[in-house]
C-alpha positions in Angstrom: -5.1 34.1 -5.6 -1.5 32.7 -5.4 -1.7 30.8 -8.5 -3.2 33.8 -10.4 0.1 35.5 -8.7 2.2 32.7 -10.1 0.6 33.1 -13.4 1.2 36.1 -14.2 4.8 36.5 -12.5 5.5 33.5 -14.9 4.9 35.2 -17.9 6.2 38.8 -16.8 9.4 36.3 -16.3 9.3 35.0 -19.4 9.1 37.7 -21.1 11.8 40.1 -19.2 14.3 39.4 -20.8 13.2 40.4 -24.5 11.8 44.0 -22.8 14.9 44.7 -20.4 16.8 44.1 -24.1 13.9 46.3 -25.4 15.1 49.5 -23.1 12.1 48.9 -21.0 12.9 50.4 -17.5 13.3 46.8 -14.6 11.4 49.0 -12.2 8.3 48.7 -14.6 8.3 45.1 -14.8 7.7 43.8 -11.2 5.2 42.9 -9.3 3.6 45.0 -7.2 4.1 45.3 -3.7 2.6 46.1 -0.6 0.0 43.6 -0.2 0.2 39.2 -0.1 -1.8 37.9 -3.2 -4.9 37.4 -1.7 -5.0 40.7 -1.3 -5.8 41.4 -4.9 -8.5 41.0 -6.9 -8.6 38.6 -9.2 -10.3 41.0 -12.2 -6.6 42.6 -11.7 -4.6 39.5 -12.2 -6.7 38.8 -15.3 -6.2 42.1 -16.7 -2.7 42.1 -16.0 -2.5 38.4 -17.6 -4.7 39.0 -20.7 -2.9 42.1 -21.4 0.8 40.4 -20.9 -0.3 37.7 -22.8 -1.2 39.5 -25.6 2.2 41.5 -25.8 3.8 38.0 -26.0 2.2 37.6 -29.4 2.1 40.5 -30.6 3.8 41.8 -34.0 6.1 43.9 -32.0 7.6 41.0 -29.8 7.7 39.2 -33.4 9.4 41.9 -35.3 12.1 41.9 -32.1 12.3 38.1 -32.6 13.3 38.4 -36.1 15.9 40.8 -35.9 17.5 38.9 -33.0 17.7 36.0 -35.3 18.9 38.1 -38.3 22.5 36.9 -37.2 23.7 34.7 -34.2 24.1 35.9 -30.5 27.9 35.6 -30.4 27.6 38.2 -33.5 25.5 40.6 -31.2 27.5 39.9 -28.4 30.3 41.5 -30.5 29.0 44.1 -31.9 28.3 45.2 -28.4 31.9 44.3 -27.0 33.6 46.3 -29.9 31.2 49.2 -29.6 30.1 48.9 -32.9 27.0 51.2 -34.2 24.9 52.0 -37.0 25.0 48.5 -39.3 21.9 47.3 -41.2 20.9 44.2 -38.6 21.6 46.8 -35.6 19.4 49.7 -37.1 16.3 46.9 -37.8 16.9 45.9 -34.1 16.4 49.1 -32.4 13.3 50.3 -34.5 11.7 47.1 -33.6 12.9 47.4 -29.9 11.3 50.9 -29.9 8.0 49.3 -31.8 8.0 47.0 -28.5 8.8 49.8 -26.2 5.5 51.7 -27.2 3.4 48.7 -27.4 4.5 48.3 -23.8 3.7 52.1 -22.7 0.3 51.5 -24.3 -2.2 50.7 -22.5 -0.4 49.1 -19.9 -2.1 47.9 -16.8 -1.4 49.9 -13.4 0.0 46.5 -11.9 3.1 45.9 -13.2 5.6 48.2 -10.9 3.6 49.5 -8.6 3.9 50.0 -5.0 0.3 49.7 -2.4 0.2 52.5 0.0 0.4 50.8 3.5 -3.2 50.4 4.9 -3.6 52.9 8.1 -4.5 51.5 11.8 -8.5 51.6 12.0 -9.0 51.6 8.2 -11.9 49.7 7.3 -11.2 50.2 3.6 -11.2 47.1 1.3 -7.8 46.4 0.1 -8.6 46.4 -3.3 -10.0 50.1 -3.1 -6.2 51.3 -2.0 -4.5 53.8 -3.9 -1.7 52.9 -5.8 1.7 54.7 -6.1 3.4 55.0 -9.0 7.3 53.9 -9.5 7.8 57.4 -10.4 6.7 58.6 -7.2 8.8 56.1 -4.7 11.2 57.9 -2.7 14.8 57.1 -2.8 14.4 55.8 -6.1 16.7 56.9 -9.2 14.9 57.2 -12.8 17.6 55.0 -14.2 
């Protein structure tokens, strides 16, 4: 089960960067916690996998692409620095960036950011029948 861990945390890595950019929330995009790999089934890392994989080439990650290569990085890097809003290459961006967003909110799989409730003392429950807690519901956690 480690590799299928590895797998997956490989391509969640490689495609952070691209959905942080995006507006997608960081607390969405890590692994879950609260129980070792082997833990998990393995019909959950291929889920999670498959359904990753197919947001890495899909239109929406495309179209994001694109704009990002409309004009260089140092020109982005710019625009941010000087606070710069509302031009033609900007605009594309952000509707593809919200494109990505809600191909990311669809149908997303309930193991990316999510937290295993600790197994109780004398529970002979399998681990893979625990509940999961959602992000939104971990305390001490802002909504940033």
């Amino acid at each position: 089960m480690r590799e299928a861990w590895n797998n997956v945390e490989a391509l969640l890595n490689e495609l952070r960067p691209v959905l942080l950019e995006s507006g997608v929330p960081e607390r969405q995009l890590n692994m879950p916690v609260g129980r070792e790999p082997h833990e998990i089934k393995l019909e959950i890392y291929v889920e999670a996998f498959d359904w990753l994989h197919r947001l890495g080439q899909s239109a929406e990650i495309a179209a994001v692409d694109s704009a990002k290569k409309l004009i260089p990085q140092s020109q982005w890097d710019k625009y941010k620095a000087y606070g710069f809003r509302g031009l033609q290459e900007q605009l594309i961006l952000e509707r593809a960036q919200e494109r990505l967003r809600k191909a990311w909110r669809t149908h997303r799989p309930g193991f990316f950011g999510k937290t295993y409730e600790p197994k109780q003392d004398g529970d002979q429950q399998d681990s893979s029948s625990q509940q999961l807690r959602s992000p939104e519901t971990r305390p001490n956690e802002s909504d940033c």
